[in-house]
C-alpha positions as CSV (number, residue, x, y, z in Angstrom):
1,X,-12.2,19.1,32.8
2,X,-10.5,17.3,35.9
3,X,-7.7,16.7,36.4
4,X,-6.5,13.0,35.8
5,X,-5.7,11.3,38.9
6,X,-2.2,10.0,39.5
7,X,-0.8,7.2,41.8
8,X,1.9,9.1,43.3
9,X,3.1,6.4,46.1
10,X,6.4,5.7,45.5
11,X,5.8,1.9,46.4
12,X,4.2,1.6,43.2
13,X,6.1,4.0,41.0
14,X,9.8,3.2,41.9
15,X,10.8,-0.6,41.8
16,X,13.1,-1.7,44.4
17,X,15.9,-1.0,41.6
18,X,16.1,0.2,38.2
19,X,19.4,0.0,36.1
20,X,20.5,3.4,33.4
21,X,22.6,4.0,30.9
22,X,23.3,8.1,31.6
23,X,25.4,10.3,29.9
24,X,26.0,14.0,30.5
25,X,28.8,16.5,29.0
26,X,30.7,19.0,30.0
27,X,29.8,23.0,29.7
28,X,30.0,23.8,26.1
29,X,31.8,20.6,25.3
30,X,35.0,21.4,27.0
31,X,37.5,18.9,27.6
32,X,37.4,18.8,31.2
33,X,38.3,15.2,31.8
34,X,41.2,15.6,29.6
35,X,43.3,16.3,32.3
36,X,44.6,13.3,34.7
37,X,43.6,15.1,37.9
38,X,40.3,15.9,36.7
39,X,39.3,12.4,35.2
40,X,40.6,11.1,39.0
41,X,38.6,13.5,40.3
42,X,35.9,12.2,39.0
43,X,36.7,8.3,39.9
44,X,36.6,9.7,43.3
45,X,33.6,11.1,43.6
46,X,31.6,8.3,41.9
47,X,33.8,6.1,44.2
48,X,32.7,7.9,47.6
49,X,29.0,7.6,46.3
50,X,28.9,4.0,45.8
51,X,30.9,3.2,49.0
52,X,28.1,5.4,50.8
53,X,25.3,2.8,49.2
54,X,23.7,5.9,47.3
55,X,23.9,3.7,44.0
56,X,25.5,0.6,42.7
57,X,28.2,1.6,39.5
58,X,28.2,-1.5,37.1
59,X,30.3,0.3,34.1
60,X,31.4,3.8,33.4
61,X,33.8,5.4,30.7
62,X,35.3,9.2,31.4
63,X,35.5,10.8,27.8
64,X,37.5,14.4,27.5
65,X,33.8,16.1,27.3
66,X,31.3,13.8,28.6
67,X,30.6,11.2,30.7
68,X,28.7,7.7,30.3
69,X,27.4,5.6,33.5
70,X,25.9,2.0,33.4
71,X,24.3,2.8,36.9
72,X,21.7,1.2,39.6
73,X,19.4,3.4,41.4
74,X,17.4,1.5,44.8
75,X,14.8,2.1,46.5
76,X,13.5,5.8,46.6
77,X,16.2,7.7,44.7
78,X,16.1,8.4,40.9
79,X,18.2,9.0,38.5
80,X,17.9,12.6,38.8
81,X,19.2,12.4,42.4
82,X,21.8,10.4,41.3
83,X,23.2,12.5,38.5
84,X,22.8,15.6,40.3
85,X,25.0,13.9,43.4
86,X,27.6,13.0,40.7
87,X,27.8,16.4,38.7
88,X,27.3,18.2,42.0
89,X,29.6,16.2,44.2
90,X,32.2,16.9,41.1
91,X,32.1,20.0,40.8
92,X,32.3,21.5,44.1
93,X,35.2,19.5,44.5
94,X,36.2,20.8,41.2
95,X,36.2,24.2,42.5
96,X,36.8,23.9,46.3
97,X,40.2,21.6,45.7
98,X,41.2,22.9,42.3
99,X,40.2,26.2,42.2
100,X,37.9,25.5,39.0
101,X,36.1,28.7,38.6
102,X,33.8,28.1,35.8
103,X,31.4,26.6,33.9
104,X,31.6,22.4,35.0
105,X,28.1,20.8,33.3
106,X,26.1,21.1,30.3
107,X,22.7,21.3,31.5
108,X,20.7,18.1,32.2
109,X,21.9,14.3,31.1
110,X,20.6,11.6,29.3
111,X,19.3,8.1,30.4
112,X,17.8,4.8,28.7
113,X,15.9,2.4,31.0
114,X,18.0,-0.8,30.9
115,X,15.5,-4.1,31.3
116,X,17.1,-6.7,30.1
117,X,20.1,-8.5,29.7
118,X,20.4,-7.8,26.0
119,X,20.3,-4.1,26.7
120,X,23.0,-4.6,29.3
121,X,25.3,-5.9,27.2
122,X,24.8,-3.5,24.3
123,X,25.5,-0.1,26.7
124,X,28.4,-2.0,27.8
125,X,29.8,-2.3,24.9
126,X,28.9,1.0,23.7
127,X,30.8,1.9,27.1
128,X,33.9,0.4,26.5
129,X,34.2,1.0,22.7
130,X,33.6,4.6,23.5
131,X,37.6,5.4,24.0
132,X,38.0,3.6,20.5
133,X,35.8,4.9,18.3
134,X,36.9,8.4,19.9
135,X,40.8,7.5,18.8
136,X,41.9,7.8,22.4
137,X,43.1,4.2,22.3
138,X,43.3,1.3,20.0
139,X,41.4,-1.5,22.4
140,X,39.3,-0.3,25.5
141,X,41.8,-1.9,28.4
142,X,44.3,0.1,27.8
143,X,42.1,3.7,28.2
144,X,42.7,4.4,32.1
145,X,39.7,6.3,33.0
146,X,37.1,3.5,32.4
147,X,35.8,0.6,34.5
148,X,37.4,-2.2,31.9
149,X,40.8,-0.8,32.7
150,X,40.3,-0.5,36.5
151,X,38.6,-4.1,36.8
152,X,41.8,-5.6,34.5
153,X,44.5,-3.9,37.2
154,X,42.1,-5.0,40.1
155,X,41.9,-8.5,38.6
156,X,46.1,-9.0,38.1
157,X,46.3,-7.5,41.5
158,X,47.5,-4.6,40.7
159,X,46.9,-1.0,42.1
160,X,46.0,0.7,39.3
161,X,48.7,3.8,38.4
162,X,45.7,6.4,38.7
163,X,44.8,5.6,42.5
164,X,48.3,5.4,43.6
165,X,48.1,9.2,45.2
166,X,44.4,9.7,44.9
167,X,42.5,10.1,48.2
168,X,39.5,9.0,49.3
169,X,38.2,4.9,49.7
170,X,40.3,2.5,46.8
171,X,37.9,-0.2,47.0
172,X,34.5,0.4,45.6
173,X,35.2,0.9,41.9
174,X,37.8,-1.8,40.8
């Protein structure tokens, strides 16, 4: 039997953008992020990807073991390329500034196509009630390592706490 034939030209596979919800975790559900200057860490690196264009960050919450992005993808990258810059990028600055010598990712990550407004809204919230439902904090603003709390200091014009001695670019994620 023959093989099927598939349309591999990326013109009419990839659409100029596509929007996911991703998630991945730490190795064996440490609680990596539970420490301020690895949860910075972190806001870096997704920071230095966005202000390089290599995707567009629309909401993102930094849980002690995991990780959950509201994230654009254009043109020819994926979502695989995307993820592996972000749990890449992290951990070799994990390990090359911090001296990190294990284990940094559970294999792999999650995503849901986001299509529609609805949808959107939904991971959003899912996003920001994350801290919450987690007992971290009692109303998603006042958790520091999400995009509600960053957007709320950006928005009083403030500088939020977290990025006063971080390095790297402070204007791409609020």
């Amino acid at each position: 039997m023959a093989k099927p034939l598939r349309n591999a030209s990326s013109t009419q596979i990839l659409s100029s953008s596509r929007t996911f919800f991703a998630t991945t975790s730490t190795s064996m559900g440490r609680a990596l992020f539970q420490s301020e200057r690895n949860a910075l860490l972190l806001i870096d690196v997704l920071r230095s990807y966005v202000a390089t264009g290599k995707f567009q960050l629309h909401d993102f919450v930094i849980m002690p073991d995991h990780l959950h992005l509201l994230l654009t993808v254009t043109g020819d990258t994926t979502i695989e390329r995307a993820m592996q810059l972000i749990k890449g990028g992290f951990s070799y600055r994990l390990k090359k500034e911090l001296g990190y010598l294990g284990e940094v990712w559970q294999r792999g990550f999650s995503e849901l196509r986001v299509n529609d407004r609805e949808s959107d809204l939904r991971h959003r919230e899912y996003i920001a009630q994350n801290p919450v439902k987690a007992g971290l904090v009692d109303s998603p603003e006042k958790f520091s390592y999400c995009f509600i709390y960053l957007a709320k200091q950006k928005a009083a014009g403030l500088k939020p706490r977290i990025f006063r001695n971080s390095c790297g670019t402070t204007e791409v994620v609020p």
